[in-house]
C-alpha positions as CSV (number, residue, x, y, z in Angstrom):
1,X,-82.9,25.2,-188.8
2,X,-86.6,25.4,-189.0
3,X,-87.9,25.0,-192.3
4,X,-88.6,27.3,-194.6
5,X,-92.0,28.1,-196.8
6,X,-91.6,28.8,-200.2
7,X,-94.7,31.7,-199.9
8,X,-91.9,33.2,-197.8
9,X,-90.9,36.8,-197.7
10,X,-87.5,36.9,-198.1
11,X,-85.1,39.5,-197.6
12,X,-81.8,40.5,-197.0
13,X,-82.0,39.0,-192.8
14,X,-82.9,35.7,-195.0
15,X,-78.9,35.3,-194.9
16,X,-78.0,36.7,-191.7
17,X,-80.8,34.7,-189.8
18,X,-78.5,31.4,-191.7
19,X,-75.3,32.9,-190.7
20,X,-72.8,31.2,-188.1
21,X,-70.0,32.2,-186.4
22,X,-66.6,30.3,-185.6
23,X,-64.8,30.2,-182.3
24,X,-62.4,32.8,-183.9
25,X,-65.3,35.4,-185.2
26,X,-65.0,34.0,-188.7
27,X,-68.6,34.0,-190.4
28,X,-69.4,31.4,-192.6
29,X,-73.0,29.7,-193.7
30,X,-73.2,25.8,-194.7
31,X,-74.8,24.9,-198.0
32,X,-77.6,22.7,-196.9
33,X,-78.8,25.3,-195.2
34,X,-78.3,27.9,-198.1
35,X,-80.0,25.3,-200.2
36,X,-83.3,25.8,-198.8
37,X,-83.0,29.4,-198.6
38,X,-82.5,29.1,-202.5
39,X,-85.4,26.9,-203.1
40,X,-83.3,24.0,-203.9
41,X,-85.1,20.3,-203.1
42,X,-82.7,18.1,-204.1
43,X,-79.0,18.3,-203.0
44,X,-78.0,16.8,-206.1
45,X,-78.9,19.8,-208.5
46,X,-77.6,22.0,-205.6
47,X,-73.8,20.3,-206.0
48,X,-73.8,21.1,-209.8
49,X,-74.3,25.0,-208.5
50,X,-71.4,24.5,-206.1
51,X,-69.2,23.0,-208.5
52,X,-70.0,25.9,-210.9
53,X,-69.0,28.4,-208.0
54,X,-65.8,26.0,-207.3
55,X,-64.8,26.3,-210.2
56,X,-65.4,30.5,-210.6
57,X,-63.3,30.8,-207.8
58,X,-60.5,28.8,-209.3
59,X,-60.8,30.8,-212.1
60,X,-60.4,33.9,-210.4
61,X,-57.1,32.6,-208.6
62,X,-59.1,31.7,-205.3
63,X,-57.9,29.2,-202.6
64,X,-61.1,27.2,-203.3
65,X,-60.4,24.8,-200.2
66,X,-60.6,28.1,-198.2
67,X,-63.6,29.1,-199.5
68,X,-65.4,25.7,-199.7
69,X,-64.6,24.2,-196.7
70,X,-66.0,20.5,-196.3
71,X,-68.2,19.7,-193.3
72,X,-69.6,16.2,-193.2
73,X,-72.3,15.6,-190.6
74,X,-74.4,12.8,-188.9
75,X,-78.1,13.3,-189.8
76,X,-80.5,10.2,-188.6
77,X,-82.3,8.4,-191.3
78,X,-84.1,5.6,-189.0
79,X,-84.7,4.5,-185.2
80,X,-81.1,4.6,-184.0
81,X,-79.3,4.9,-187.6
82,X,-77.4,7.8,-188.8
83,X,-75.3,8.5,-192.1
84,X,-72.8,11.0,-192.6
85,X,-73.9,13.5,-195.1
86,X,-71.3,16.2,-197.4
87,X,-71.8,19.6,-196.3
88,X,-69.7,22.5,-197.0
89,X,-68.8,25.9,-194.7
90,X,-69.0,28.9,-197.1
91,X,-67.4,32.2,-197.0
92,X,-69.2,35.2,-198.4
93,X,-67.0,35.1,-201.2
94,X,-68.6,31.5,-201.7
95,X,-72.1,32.0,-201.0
96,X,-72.0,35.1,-203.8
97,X,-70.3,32.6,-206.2
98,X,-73.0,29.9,-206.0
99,X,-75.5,32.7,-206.2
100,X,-73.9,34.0,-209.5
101,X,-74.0,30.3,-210.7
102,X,-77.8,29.6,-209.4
103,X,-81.3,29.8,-211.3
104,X,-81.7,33.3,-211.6
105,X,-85.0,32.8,-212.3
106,X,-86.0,32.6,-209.1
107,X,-86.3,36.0,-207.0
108,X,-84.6,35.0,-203.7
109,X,-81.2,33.8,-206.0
110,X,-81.8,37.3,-207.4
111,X,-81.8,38.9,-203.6
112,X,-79.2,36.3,-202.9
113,X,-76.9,37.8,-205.6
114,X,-77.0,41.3,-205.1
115,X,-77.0,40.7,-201.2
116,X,-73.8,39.0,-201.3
117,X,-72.3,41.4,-204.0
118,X,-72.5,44.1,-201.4
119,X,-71.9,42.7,-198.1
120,X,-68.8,41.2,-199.9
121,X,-67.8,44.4,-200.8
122,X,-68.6,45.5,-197.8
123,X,-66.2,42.8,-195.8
124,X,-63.4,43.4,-198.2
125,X,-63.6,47.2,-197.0
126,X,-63.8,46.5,-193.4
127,X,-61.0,43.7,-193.4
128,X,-58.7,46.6,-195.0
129,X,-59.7,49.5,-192.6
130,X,-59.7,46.9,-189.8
131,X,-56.2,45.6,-190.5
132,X,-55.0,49.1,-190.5
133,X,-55.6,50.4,-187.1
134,X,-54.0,50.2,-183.7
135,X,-54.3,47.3,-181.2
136,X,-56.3,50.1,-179.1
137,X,-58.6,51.1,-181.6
138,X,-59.0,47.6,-182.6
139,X,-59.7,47.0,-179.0
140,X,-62.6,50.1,-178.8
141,X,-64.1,48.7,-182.0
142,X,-64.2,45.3,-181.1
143,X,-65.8,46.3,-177.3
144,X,-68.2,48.6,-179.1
145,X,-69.7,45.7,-180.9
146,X,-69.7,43.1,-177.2
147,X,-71.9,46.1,-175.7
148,X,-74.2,46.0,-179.0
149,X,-73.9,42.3,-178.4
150,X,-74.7,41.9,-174.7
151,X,-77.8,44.3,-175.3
152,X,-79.6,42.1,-178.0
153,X,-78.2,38.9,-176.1
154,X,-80.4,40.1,-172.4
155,X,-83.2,41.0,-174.6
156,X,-83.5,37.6,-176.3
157,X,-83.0,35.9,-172.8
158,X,-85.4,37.9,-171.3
159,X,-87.9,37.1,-173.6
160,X,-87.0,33.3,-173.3
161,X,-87.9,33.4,-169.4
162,X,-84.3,34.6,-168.1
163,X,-84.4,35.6,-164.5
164,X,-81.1,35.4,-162.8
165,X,-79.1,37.7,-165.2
166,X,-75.6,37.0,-163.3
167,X,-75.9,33.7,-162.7
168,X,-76.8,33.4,-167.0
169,X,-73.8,35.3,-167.7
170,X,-71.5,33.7,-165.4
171,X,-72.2,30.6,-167.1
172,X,-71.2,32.0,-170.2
173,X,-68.3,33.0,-169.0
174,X,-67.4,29.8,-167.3
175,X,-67.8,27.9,-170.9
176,X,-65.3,30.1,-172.2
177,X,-62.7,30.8,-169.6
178,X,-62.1,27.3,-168.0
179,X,-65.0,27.6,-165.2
180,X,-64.0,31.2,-164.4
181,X,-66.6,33.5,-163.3
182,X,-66.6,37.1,-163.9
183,X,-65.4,37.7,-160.5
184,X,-62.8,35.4,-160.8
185,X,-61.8,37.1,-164.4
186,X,-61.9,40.5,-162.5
187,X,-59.9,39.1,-159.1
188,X,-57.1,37.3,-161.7
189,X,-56.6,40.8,-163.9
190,X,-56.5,42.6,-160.2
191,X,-59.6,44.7,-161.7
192,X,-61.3,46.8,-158.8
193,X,-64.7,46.5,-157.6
194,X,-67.6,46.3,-160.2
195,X,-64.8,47.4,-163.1
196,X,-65.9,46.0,-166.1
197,X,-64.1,42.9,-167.7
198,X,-65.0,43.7,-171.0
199,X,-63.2,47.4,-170.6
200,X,-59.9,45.3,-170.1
201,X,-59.6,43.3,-172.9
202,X,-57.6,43.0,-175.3
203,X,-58.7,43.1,-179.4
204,X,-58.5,39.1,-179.5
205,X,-60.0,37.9,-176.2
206,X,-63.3,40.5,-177.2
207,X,-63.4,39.0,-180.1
208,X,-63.6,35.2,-178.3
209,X,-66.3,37.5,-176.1
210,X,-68.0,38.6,-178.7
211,X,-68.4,34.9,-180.3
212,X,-69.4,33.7,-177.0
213,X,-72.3,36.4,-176.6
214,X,-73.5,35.5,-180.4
215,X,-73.7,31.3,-179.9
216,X,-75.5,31.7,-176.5
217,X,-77.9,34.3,-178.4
């Protein structure tokens, strides 16, 4: 993650742009990254936040381990020397909890707050609606947000110098589906000529799709 000014703008894509995505379509963001976006220098004073937002959540009768989930990593601190360094993946549910806990005094905890007291709001609706319909309108939702997904994916790969648009995709889909290509996907769900994959899917394998088109993007 490229490093962020403090005379920066910020704004409600702040925490989108820090978002991730797991290979099941789970969103989560990791704390050192959060960290900078709050204007936190040292990690140290950041933990005491987290801890403050652990323990909210316990409060409240939250699984904190499924909320705070730990993720160590390798960073390099010298020519050919790396140390593993604590991390955490974060929920929504988290990420408002440490920005309830954080300096308010700053502006972007401020935005921080109020933009993770909606969208969590917001995911708590969806999750509910979601849950409730069909397998096929789980299925047209889900393929609604692939086609949403493929058109901002081609634009950012034409704009990086993409030429061979097939040949980009099929690699995709050869990550995903064991070195299948599209034509193979098609041939193996006995699909006819230029039929659409993506219209034969089911709600679960879009989803794997959709995290697919989002990680290459």
């Amino acid at each position: 993650m490229k490093k962020l000014e403090k005379t920066k703008q910020y704004d409600n894509k702040t925490f989108e742009s820090i978002k991730h995505v797991d290979e099941k379509g789970n969103e989560y963001w990791l704390a050192r990254e959060l960290q900078e976006v709050l204007q936190y220098t040292e990690w140290r004073k950041f933990e005491n936040v987290i801890k403050k937002a652990k323990k909210s959540c316990e409060n409240s009768d939250m699984s904190v381990t499924n909320h705070f989930g730990g993720a160590a990593k390798m960073v390099e601190i010298g020519y050919n020397v790396k140390k593993s360094i604590q991390d955490y993946k974060l929920t929504r549910y988290a990420c408002y909890l440490i920005a309830q806990n954080a300096d308010s005094r700053k502006k972007v905890v401020a935005l921080a707050q109020t933009y993770f007291a909606v969208q969590t709001r917001k995911q708590e609706i969806c999750e509910k609606e979601y849950s409730s319909l069909t397998e096929e309108e789980k299925r047209f939702y889900q393929r609604n947000l692939t086609k949403k997904g493929n058109y901002s994916l081609n634009q950012t790969a034409k704009n990086a110098g993409v030429k061979n648009f097939d040949q980009f995709h099929n690699s995709g889909y050869k990550g995903l589906y064991h070195g299948e290509t599209a034509d193979d996907i098609a041939k193996r769900k006995g699909l006819r000529y230029r039929e659409d994959i993506l219209d034969n899917m089911g709600s679960d394998e879009l989803i794997a799709n959709l995290f697919r088109i989002s990680q290459t993007e």
